[in-house]
C-alpha positions as a printed Julia matrix, in Angstrom:
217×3 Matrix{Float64}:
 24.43   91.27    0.86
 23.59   91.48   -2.72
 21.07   94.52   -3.39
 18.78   95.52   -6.65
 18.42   99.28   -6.94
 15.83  100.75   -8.91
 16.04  104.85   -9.0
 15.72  106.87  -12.25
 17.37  109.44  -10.75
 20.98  109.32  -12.38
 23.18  111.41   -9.52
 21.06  109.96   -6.82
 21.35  106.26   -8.14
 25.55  106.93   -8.4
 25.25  108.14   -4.55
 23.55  105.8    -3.41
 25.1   102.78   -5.03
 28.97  104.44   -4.39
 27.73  104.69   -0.2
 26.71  101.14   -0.44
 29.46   99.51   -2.45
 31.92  101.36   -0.16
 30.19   99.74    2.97
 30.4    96.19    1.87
 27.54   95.39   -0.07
 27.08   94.33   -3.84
 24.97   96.52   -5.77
 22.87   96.47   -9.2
 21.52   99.3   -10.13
 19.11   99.7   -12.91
 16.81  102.67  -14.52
 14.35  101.47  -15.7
 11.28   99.39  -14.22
 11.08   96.41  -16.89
 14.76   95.73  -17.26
 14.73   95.66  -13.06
 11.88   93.11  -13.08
 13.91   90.88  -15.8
 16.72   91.03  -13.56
 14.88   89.66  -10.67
 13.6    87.11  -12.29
 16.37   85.95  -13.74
 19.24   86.64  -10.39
 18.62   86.13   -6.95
 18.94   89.57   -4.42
 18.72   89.73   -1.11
 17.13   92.99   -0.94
 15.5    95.2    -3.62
 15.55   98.86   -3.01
 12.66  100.29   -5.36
 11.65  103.77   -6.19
  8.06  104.09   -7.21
  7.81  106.6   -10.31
 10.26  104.46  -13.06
 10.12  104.15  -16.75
  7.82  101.22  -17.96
  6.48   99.39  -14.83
  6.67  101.48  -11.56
  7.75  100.21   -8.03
  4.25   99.44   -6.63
  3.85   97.03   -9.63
  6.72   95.32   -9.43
  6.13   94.42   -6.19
  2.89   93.62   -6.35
  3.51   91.07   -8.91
  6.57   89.79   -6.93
  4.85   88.95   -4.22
  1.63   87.41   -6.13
  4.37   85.06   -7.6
  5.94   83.91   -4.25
  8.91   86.2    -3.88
  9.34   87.5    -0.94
 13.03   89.23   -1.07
 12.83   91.94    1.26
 11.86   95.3     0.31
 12.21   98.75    0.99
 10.3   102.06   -0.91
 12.64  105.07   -1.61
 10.64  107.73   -2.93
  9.26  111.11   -3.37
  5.56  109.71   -2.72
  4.89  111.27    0.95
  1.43  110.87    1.12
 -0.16  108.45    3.63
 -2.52  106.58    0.85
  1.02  105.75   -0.99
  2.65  104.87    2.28
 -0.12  102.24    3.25
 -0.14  101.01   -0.48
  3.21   99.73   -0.56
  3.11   98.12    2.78
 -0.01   96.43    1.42
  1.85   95.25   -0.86
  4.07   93.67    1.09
  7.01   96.36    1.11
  9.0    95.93    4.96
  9.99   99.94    4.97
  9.68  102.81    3.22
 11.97  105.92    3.08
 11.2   109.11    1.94
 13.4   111.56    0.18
 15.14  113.0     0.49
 17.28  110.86    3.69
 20.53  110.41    4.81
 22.62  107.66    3.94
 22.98  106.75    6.97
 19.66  106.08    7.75
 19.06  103.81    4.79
 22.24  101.96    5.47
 20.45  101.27    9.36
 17.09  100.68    7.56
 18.55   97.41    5.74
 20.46   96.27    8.35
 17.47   96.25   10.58
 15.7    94.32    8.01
 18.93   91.66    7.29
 18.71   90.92   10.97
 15.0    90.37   10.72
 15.34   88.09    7.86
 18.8    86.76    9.09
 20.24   87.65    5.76
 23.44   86.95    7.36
 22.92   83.61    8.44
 25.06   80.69    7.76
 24.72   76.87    8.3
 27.57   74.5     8.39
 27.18   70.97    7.78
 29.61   68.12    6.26
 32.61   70.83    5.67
 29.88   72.98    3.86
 28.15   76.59    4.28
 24.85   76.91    3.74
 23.4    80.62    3.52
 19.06   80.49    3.11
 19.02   83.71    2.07
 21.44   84.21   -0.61
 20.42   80.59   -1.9
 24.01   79.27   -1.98
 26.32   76.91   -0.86
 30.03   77.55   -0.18
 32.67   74.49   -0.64
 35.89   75.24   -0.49
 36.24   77.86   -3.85
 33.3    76.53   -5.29
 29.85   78.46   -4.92
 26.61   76.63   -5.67
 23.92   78.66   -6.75
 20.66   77.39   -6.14
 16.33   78.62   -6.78
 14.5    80.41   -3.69
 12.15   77.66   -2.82
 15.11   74.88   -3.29
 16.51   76.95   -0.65
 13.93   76.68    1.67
 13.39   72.99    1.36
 17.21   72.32    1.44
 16.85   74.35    4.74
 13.76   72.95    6.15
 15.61   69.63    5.81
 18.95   69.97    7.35
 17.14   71.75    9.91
 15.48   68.59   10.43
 18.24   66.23   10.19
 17.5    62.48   10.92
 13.99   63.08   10.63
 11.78   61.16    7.86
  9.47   64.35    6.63
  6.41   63.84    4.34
  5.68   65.45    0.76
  2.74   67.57    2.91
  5.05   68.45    5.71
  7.44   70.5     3.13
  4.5    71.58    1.64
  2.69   72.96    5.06
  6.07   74.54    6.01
  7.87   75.82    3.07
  4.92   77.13    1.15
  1.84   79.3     1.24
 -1.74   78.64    1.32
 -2.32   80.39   -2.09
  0.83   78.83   -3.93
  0.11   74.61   -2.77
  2.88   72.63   -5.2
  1.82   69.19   -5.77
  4.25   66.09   -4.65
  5.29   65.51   -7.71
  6.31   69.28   -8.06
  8.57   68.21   -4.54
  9.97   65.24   -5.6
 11.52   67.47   -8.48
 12.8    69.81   -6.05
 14.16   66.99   -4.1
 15.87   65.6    -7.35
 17.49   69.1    -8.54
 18.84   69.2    -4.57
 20.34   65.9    -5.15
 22.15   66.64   -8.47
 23.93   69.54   -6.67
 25.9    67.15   -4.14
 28.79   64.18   -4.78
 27.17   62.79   -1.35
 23.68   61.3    -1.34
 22.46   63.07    1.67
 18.64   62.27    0.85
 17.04   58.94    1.25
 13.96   58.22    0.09
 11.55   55.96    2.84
  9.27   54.29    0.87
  5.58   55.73    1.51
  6.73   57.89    3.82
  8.71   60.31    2.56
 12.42   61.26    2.96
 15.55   61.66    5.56
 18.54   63.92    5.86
 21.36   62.31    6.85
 24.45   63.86    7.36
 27.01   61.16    7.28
């Protein structure tokens, strides 16, 4: 699992990111709030860990403008902030926990693997010699990683989750995205296009006036 930590607070940030590194996951740490938002939008994470009171753009901003943009990488708070009008502000913001400090270790280690299991940040599909993991946004062949955009992801998964089946421009668009974020079809067939570029095979057929097919051959 591949985590963005935002903390300010030099020793803590070290502790923290030496616990997690030592139990398996792959950790970025950053300082400051503007260079952490850069780094999101530019990488892919599959958790952010964000302290609220950061140089330049705090924690509740960041997220708030993450999720107004259509990311939803899981979240959790680590912070200082203990009162309940800051607690229900970042969960109305869309954070899924929030920790206060100090906490053990231990407890934030449990805290994101509760929330990898909810998201099933571990979850891998295998199809034509292949491993496809949603939530990382990446396929595995052989040595070779492909590194892919969130919502490719989720339309790559919608589809070989619906192998065989001819699905519509509106059916990815009903299932993949949200009311307040409605893509057009040409905006799909480009997503189709960039999914097809990644592969030697030609997985994706296109049914005229219909829409298109996985096939797994």
């Amino acid at each position: 699992m591949k985590i963005l930590l935002l903390e300010d607070d030099v020793i803590l940030q070290e502790i923290i990111e030496e616990f997690l590194v030592e139990n398996g996951y792959e950790v970025e740490s950053y300082f400051d709030g503007e260079k952490a938002l850069d780094a999101i939008g530019s990488g892919s994470y599959d958790m952010l860990l964000l302290d609220v009171n950061v140089p330049n753009i705090n924690g509740f901003e960041i997220l708030s403008y993450l999720r107004e943009i259509g990311n939803t990488t899981p979240a959790i708070y680590i912070t200082s902030l203990a009162g309940i009008n800051d607690l229900k502000k970042g969960f109305d913001l869309g954070a899924d926990d929030y920790l206060k400090k100090p906490f053990e270790l231990e407890e934030l280690q449990a805290r994101i693997e509760h929330i990898g299991k909810l998201y099933r940040l571990h979850d891998e599909i295998e199809f034509d010699g292949m491993k496809f993991i949603p939530k990382t946004h990446q396929i595995l062949i052989s040595d070779k990683v492909i590194e892919m955009r969130q919502k490719e992801a989720q339309v790559l998964e919608y589809f070989i989750r619906n192998t065989g089946k001819i699905i519509s421009c509106d059916e990815i668009i009903e299932n993949v995205w949200d009311d307040e974020h409605i893509p057009t079809h040409a905006t799909i067939r480009t997503y189709i296009k960039n999914l097809r570029k990644m592969f030697v095979k030609e997985y994706f057929d296109n049914i005229k006036g219909e829409g298109y097919r996985f096939n797994i051959l």
